[in-house]
C-alpha positions in Angstrom: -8.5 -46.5 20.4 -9.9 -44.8 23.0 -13.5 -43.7 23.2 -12.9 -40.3 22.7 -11.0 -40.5 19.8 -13.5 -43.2 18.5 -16.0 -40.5 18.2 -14.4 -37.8 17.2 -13.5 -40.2 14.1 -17.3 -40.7 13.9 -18.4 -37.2 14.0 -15.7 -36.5 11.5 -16.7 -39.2 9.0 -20.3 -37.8 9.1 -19.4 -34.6 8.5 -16.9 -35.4 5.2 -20.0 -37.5 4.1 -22.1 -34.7 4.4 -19.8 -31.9 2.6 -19.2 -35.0 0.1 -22.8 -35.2 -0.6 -23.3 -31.4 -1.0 -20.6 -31.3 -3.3 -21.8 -33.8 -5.4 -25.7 -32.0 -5.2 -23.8 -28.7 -6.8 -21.7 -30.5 -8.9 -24.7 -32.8 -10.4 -27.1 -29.8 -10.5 -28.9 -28.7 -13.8 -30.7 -25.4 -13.3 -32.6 -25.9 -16.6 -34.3 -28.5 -15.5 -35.5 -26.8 -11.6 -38.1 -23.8 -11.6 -37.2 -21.8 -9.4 -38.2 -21.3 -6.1 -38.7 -17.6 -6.1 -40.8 -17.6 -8.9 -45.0 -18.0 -8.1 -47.0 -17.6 -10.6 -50.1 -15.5 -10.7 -52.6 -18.9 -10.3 -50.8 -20.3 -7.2 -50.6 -16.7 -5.2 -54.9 -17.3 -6.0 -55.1 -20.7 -5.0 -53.8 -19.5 -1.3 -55.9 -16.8 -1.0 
């Protein structure tokens, strides 16, 4: 193989890995367990004051 192609392999494998990965982040996510990160409570907005 040549180099080029060599690294275009590469760059592909790394990006399947990564869109694998965020697949499996979505897929394995439980909401119920995450506050969310809009929410700030009352004591935190005080504590950066």
């Amino acid at each position: 193989m040549s180099p080029v192609k060599l690294t275009l392999l590469g760059v592909a494998a790394a990006i399947a890995v990564m869109v694998g990965s965020f697949i499996w982040f979505v897929a394995t996510w439980d909401a119920s367990k995450e506050e969310p990160i809009t929410y700030i409570s009352h004591t935190t907005l005080r504590g950066l004051a």
